[in-house]
N, C-alpha and C positions, 0 to 999 in steps of 0.2 A: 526539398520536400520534407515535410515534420512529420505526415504517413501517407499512406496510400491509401487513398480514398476508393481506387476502384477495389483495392484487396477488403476492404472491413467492408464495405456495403455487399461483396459477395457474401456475405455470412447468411446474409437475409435469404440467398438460395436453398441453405444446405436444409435437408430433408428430416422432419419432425419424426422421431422413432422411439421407442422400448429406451434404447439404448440413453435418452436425456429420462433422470428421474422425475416421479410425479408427472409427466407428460401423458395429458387424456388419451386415451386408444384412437379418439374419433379426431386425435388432432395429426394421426401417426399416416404418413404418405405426401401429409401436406409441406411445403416449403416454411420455412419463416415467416416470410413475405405472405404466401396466401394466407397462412393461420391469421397475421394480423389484423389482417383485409377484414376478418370476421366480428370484428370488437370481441372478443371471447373476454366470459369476466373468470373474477376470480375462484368465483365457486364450481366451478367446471373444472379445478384442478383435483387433483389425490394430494389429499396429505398423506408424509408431512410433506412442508412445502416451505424454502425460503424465497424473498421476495425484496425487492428492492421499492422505492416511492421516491416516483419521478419529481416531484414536485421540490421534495426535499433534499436528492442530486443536483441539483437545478441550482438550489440555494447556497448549499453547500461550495459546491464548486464557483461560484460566482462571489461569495465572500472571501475562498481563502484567495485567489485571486487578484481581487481587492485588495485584500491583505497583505499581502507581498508586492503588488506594484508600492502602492502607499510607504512600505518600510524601506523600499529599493534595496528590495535581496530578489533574486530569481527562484523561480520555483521547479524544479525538478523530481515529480509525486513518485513515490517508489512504487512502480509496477507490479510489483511482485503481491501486493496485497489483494490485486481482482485478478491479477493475467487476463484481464479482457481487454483487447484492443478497440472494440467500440469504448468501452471509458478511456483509453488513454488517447484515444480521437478525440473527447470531449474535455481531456483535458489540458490536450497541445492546442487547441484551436483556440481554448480563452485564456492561451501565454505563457502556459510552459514551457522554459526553455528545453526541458528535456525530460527524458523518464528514465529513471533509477529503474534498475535490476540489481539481480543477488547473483546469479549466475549463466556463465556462459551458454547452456540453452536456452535461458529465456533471453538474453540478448539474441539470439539465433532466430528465434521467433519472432522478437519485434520486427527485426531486421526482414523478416518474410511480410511482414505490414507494413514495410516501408519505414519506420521509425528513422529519423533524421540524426539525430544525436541521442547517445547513452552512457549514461554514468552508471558502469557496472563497481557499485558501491560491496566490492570484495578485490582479495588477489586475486589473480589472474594464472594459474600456472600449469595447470592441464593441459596437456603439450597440446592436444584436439582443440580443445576452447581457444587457446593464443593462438594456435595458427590461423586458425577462421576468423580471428580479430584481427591479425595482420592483411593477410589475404583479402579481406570484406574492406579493408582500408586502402588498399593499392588498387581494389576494382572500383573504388567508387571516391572518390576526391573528396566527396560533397558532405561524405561522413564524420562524422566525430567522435570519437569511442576515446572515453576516459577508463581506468583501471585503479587499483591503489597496489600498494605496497610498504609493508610495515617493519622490514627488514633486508638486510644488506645480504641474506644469504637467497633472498625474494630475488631478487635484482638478478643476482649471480646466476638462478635458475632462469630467468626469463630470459637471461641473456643467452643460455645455452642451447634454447630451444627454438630462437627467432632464429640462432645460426645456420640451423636446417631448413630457413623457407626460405622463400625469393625475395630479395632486395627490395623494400618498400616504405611508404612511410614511416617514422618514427610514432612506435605508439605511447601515448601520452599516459600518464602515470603519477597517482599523487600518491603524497607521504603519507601515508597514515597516524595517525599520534592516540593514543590510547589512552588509559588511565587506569589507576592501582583499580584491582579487582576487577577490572572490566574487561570486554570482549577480546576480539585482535587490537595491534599498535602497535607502534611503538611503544617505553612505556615511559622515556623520556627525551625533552626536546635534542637534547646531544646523541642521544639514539637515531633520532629522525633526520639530525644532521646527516649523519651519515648516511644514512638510506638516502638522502638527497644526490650525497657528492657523488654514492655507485649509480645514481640515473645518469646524473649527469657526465660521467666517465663514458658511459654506453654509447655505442654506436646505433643502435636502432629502439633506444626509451627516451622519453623528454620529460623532463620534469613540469607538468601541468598545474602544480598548486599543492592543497593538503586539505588532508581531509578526516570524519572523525564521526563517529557515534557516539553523545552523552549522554542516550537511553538507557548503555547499559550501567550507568556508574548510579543512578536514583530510580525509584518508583513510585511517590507520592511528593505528596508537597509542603515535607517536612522542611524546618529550617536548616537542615543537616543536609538535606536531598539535594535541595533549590542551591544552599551556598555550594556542594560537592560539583553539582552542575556549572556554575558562574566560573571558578575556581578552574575544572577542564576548560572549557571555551576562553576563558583568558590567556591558556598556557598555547592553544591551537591557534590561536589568532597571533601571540609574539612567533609563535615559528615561523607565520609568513613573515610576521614584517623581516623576521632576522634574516630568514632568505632570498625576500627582495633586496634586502639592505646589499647583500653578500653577492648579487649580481649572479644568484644562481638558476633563476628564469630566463631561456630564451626567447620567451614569448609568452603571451597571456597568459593569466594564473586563474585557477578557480580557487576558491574555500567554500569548502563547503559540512552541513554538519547540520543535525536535523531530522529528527520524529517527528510521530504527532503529538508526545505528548510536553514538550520544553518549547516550542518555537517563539515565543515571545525572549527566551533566555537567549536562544539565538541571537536573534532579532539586535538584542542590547546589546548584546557583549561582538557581534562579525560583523554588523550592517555598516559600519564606520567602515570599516575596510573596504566597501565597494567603491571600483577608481575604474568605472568601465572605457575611460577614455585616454587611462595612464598618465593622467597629470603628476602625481605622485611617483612616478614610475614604473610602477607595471600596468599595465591596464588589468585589471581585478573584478570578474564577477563572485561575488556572494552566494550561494546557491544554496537553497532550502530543500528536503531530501522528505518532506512529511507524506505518506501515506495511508492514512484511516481519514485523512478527513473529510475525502468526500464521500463515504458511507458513513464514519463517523461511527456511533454504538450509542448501547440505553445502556455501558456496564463502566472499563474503564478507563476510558477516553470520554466519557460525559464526567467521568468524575475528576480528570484529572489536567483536562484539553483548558488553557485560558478562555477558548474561542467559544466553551460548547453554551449554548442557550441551558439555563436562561441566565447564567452571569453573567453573561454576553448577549445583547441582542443587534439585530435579529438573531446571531448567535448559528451554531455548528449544531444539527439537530440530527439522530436515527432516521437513515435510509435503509436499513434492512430489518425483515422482522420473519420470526417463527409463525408459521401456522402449524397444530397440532391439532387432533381430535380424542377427543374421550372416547378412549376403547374398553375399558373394564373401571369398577367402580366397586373395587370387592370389600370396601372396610365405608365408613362412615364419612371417615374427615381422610377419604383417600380417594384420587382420581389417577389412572394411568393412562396417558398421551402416545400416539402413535410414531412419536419424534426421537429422539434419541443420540447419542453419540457421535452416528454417522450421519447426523443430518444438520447438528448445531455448535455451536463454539462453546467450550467450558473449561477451557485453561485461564483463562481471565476473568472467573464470574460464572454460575450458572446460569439459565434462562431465566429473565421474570414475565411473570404473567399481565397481561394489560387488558384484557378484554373479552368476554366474548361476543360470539358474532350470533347477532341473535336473542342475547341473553344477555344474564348478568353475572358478573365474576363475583363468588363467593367474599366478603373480607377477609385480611389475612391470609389469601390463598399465598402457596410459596412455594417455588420448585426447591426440594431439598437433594434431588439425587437425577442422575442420569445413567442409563443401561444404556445398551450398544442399538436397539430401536423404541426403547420405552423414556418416559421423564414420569417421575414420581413427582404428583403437584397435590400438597400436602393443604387441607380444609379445615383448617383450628375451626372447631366450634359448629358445622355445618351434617347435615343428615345425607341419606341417600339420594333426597328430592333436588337437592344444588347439583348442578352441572350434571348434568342426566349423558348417559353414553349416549354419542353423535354429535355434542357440543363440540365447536371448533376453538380456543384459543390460541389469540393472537400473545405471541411472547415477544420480551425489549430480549438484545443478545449483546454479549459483549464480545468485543476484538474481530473485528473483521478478517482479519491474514486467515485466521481458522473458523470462519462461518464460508468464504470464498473455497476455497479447496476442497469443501464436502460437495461442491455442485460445478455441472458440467455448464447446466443451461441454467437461467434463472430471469427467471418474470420480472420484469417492471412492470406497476401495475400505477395507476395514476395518483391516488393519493391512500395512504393505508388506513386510512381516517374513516372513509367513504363509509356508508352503507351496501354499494354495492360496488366492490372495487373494479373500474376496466383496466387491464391489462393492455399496453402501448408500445412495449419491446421484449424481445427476449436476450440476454448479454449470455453470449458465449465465451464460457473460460477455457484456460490453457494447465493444467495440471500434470 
């Protein structure tokens, strides 16, 4: 089973209330399921109001997809950036091998939707989190639970902790390898060696592969950036071979290693490595770890994604967008929005403004600032007659991981483009 199809479609039961933000009063008593029945549009919501566009999910998910059968790497979307298991239903069903998480409650979660296989893409060492990975692996055969580990003193504690539960299967376990200045790792291949040999000493860990994040070592796509990124995924890729070489796989390997925003560097430098059938000797899947791409952003993942439209076409395009309203207008070339910090992403970029609904967007309009329920959208050049209080603008957002987390429930609505947009699901998050 890849999820539980009876567990996500109950979602559609659970009861519209107070408690989901922006949710109409007159939508509060009704189920998911009835509300939809009603084609309810978009202007029937409160802002602010974030929103997804079905059209451009759709797209999104069906190229990276493509993308990754075509390269022959697997793809495993890191969950962690929607925690909705309606998208991670839409995204094992067109061939994920699996869904990344970050930590042991959200694997815990998926696990209650059924999820089939998980690459919890962290250690593992919270005596609670590892037993329930053990335990959830001897109840159920059919499961797959991968972990990492970036050090031999990792190993040592994992070991002291499985001592305390019942005898079960060996849970699988990859190296981690690192790089200067960057996140957890190892922070060299003879480092990882070792972390290898203490898997493989262990009575109840298996050495599963290696594994590695080159997100954290660049962040644009400077020549320094691109070659510091080639340079790690070269060094992660000889750790497998050295430890295939060395006969220290008992059984199939994963590599894996993968944002959204290097996956072409992946792509070059680990796809060679995939031997899903072990002619080479281990049998070897490649596994791709990207998560923004199927919401994707207008901030930095369109500026920085290989894949995003239009340098790419059809290309990776914004499935989520701000709606705000002009609630006060007290300066000239100043408008203040009802949106704010707890409603929008702005660790990577503030909001930009794209439209209004109705009207016309002032030129030069620009968010320069965000308060904790306001957005200052700043009108070079414009009077009090542009964008009149009640105007709704529509904002591009950047970084999905923190436009997901300020919302519980969030509209799909059909296309964001529309004139009159209908709304066709609502995705419930896990926070």
């Amino acid at each position: 089973m890849i999820i539980d199809n009876d567990v996500v479609d109950a979602l559609a039961d659970e009861l519209l209330g107070p408690e989901g933000k922006s949710v109409p009063p007159a939508a509060w008593g009704s189920t998911v399921r009835e509300y939809l029945a009603t084609a309810p549009r978009l202007d029937r919501w409160q802002t602010p109001l974030l929103t997804l566009d079905r059209d451009r999910l759709d797209a999104n998910r069906d190229l990276m997809a493509e993308w990754t059968a075509t390269a022959g790497v697997a793809l495993a979307p890191h969950g962690k950036t929607t925690m909705a298991p309606q998208l991670w239903r839409e995204q094992l069903v067109t061939g994920s091998w699996a869904i990344t998480l970050a930590t042991a409650w959200q694997a815990q979660l998926a696990r209650v939707f059924g999820v089939g296989r998980i690459m919890l893409a962290n250690t593992l060492i919270d005596p609670v989190g590892l037993a329930w990975a053990a335990a959830e692996s001897a109840r159920d055969p059919g499961f797959e639970f991968y972990c990492w580990a970036d050090g031999v003193a990792t190993v040592e504690l994992m070991d002291k902790i499985l001592r305390d539960t019942p005898a079960g299967p060996r849970v699988r376990v990859l190296v981690e390898l690192g790089g200067p200045h960057g996140r957890t790792g190892a922070r060299t291949r003879a480092e990882a060696h070792a972390v290898a040999v203490a898997i493989g000493a262990s009575e109840r860990l298996s050495l599963a592969g290696v594994a590695g994040y080159e997100g954290a070592l660049a962040h644009d796509r400077s020549t320094a950036g691109v070659e510091a990124v080639r340079v790690y995924l070269g060094e992660l890729g000889a750790l497998h071979t050295e430890l295939a070489a060395a006969g220290a796989y008992s059984g199939p390997a994963v590599v894996t290693a993968g944002g959204s925003a290097y996956p072409e560097l992946v792509v070059e430098e680990l796809a060679g490595l995939a031997d899903p059938a072990g002619a080479r000797g281990v049998a070897t899947t490649v596994v791709l770890r990207s998560g923004a791409y199927l919401v994707h952003d207008d901030g930095f993942y369109a500026g920085i994604s290989p894949l995003a439209a239009p340098a790419t076409e059809p290309g990776l395009r914004s499935a989520m967008h701000g709606w705000a309203r002009v609630v006060s207008r007290p300066e000239p070339e100043l408008a203040l929005l009802d949106g704010g910090k707890r409603d929008f992403p702005f660790d990577e970029g503030l909001p930009v403004p794209q439209r209004v609904v109705g009207g016309t967007l002032p030129p030069n309009a620009v968010v320069t600032a965000l308060n904790d329920q306001h957005t200052f959208l700043r009108l070079p050049g414009a009077d009090h007659t542009a964008l009149p209080v009640g105007s709704v603008v529509r904002l591009g957002l950047s970084h999905p991981c923190t436009a997901f987390d300020k919302w519980r429930l969030i509209p799909v609505i059909d296309n964001a483009d529309a004139t009159d947009p209908r709304m066709v699901d609502l995705i419930r998050t896990y926070f």
